[in-house]
Each structure stands twice: as structure tokens, then as C-alpha cells.
C-alpha positions as CSV (number, residue, x, y, z in Angstrom):
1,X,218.7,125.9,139.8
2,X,215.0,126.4,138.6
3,X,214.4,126.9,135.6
4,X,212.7,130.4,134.0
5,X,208.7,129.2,134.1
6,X,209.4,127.5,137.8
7,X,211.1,131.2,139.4
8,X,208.3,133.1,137.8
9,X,205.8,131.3,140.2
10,X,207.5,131.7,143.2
11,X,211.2,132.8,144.5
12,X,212.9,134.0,147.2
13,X,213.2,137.9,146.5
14,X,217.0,139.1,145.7
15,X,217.6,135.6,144.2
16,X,219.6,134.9,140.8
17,X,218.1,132.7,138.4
18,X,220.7,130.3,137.1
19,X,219.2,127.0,135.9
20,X,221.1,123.7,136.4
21,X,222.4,123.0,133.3
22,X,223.6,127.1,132.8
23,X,225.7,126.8,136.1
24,X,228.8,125.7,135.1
25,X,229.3,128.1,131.9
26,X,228.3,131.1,134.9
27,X,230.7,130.1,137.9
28,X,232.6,133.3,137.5
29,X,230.2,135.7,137.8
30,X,229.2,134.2,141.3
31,X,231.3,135.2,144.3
32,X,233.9,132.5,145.9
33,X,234.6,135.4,149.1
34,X,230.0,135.1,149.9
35,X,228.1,132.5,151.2
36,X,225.6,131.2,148.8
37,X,222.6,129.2,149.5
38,X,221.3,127.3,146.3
39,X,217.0,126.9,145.8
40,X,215.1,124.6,143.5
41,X,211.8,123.4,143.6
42,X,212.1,120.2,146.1
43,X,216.0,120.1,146.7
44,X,217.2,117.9,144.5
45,X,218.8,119.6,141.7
46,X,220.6,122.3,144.1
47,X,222.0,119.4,145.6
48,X,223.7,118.8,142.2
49,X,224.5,122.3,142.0
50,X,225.5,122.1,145.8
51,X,228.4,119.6,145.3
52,X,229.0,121.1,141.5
53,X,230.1,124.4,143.1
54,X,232.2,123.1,146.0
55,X,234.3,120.7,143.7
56,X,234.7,124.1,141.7
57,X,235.7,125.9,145.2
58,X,233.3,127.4,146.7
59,X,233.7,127.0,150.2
60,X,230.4,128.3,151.5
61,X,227.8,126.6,150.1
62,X,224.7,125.7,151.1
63,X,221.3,123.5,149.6
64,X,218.5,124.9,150.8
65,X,216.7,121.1,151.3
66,X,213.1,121.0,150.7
67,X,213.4,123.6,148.2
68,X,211.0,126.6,147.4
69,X,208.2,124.1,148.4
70,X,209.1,124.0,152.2
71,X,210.0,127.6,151.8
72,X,206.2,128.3,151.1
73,X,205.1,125.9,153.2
74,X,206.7,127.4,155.8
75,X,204.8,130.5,155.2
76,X,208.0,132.2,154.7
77,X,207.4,135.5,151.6
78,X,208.0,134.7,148.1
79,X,208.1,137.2,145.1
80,X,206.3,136.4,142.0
81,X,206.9,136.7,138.6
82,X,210.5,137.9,137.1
């Protein structure tokens, strides 16, 4: 739910960019049978895209709260650049 400049600084490897407002026209390339665990910078616009994708569905969902902030702050790795 970042957008491009913010998941060049820092993202979880192996993650898909798909900012906020691109989510809805993307829903079917994302899989409904997977968990999927949604990342923005503090946690406040992947709980947007949180309840977005589970009124579309998608059972297994999850906002990852404190975003990629408290992912670095916990010293867990991140991948930079595209």
C-alpha cells in the first residue's frame, strides 16, 4: 500500500508493490486460496486496504500494524531499492 518512492527505501523482500489507490483495479491478480499480510509505512493505509480486500473476499487477510517502521525498528531485514 506504499507507494513507488516509499518501497524503494525500505521493504520486506518478496513483497508486491501495489499502492492504495491501484488496489482495487489489481484484486484479481492476488490470490483469495493465500494468506496475505498487507505493509505501509505506519499502518494506516493497509488498514484501508485490510478491510477493502475482505469486503472483496479475501478471507485471510492481515495489516501488518505499525507498518515498515516497526518492521525496522524491530531490527527485522529489509531490501532496498526496487
Amino acid at each position: 500500500m506504499r507507494e513507488p518512492y516509499e518501497y524503494a527505501e525500505a521493504h520486506v523482500a518478496g513483497s508486491t508493490l501495489i499502492p492504495l489507490g491501484d488496489l482495487s483495479g489489481r484484486l484479481e491478480s492476488l490470490p483469495k486460496d493465500q494468506p496475505i499480510v498487507v505493509i505501509c509505512r505506519s499502518g494506516n493505509r493497509s488498514g484501508a486496504a485490510t478491510r477493502l480486500l475482505r469486503q472483496r473476499g479475501f478471507a485471510t487477510v492481515h495489516n501488518m500494524r505499525g507498518g515498515i517502521i516497526a518492521w525496522v525498528r524491530g531490527g527485522l531485514p529489509v531490501h532496498r531499492g526496487r
